[in-house]
C-alpha positions in Angstrom: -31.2 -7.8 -8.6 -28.3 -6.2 -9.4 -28.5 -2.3 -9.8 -25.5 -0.4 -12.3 -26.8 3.0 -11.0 -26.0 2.3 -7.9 -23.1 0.3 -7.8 -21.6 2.7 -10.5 -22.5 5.6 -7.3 -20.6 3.3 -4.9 -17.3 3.3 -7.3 -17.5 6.7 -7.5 -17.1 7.4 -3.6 -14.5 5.0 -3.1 -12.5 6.2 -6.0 -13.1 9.7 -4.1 -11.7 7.9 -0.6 -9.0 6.5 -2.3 -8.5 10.7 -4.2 -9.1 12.1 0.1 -6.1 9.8 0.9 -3.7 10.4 -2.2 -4.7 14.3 -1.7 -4.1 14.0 2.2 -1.5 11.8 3.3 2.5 11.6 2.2 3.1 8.3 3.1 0.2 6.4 0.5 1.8 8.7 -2.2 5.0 7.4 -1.7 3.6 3.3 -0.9 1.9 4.1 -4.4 5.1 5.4 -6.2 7.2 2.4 -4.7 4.2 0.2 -6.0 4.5 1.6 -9.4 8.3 1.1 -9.4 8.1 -2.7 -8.2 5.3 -3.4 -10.9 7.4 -1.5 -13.4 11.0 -3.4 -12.5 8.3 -6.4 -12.1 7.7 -6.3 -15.8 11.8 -5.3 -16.6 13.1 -8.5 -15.4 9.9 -10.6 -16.6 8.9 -12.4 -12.8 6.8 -15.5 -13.0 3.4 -15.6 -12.8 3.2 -16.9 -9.1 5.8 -14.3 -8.3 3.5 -11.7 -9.8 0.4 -13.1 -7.3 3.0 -12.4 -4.2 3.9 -8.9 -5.3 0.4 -8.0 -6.0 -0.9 -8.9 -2.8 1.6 -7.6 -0.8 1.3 -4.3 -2.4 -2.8 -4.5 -1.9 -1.9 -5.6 1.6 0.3 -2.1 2.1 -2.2 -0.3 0.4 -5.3 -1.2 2.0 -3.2 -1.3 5.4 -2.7 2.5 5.0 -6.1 3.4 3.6 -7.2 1.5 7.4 -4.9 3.7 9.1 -5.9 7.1 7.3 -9.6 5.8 9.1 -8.3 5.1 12.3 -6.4 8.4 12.7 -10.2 10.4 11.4 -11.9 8.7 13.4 -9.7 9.1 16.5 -9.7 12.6 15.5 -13.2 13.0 15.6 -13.4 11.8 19.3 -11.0 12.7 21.1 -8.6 15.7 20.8 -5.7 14.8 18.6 -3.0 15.6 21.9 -4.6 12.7 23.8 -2.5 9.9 25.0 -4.8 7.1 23.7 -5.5 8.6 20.3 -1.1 9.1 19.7 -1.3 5.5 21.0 -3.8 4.6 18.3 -2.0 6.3 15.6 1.3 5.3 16.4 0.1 1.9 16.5 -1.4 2.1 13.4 1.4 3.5 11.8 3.4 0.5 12.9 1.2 -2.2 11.4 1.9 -0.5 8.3 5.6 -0.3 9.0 5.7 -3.8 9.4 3.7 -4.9 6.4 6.1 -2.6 4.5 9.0 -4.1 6.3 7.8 -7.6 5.2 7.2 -6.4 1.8 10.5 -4.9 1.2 11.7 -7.7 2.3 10.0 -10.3 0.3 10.4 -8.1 -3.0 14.5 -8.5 -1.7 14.3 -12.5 -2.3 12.2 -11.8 -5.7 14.2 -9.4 -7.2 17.9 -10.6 -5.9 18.5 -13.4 -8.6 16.8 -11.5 -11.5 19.1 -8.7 -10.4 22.2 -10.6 -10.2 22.0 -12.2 -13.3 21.3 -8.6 -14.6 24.6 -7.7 -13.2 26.8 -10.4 -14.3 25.5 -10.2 -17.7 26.4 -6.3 -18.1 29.5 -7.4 -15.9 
């Protein structure tokens, strides 16, 4: 059976991880803010539904990618002392599977945006 209380309880403290993170760490503020600007610009140019699926996902993806790494580096942390050289490994490893799924990101959002953008051009032009 399902209970509301309880999953109602569970929202609530992963609303407050997601609040920890926002509150916490630079980089997921400014992944969100670039989120909110491709969803805006999204919506500007009017991309196609299947276009829509990709961005969303890939946004999720960078997202959830850094809400992972925000873990890894607490947990780390927690263990060992932050000037250890297998926790900087960690975290800068971390760090890097988020910079490529921006990376690939940016780079998909490129090929999206490009002819919407062009035609935006010429037409002002």
């Amino acid at each position: 059976m399902i209970h509301f209380g309880r999953f109602l309880k569970s929202m609530r403290h992963a609303i407050g991880g997601i609040r920890v993170v926002f509150v916490s760490e630079q980089s997921f503020r400014i992944q969100l803010l670039a989120s909110i600007a491709v969803l805006l610009l999204g919506a500007f140019v009017q991309v196609q539904a299947y276009q829509w699926i990709v961005l969303i996902l890939l946004i999720g993806s960078v997202l959830v990618l850094e809400l992972i790494n925000s873990i890894f580096e607490r947990i780390v942390d927690a263990f060992k002392p932050r000037i250890h050289p297998i926790v900087k490994d960690i975290k800068d490893i971390m760090a890097g599977a988020v910079l490529i799924a921006s990376i690939v990101a940016a780079i998909v959002g490129i090929v999206i945006f490009y002819p919407y953008l062009q035609e935006l051009v010429s037409s002002v032009g």
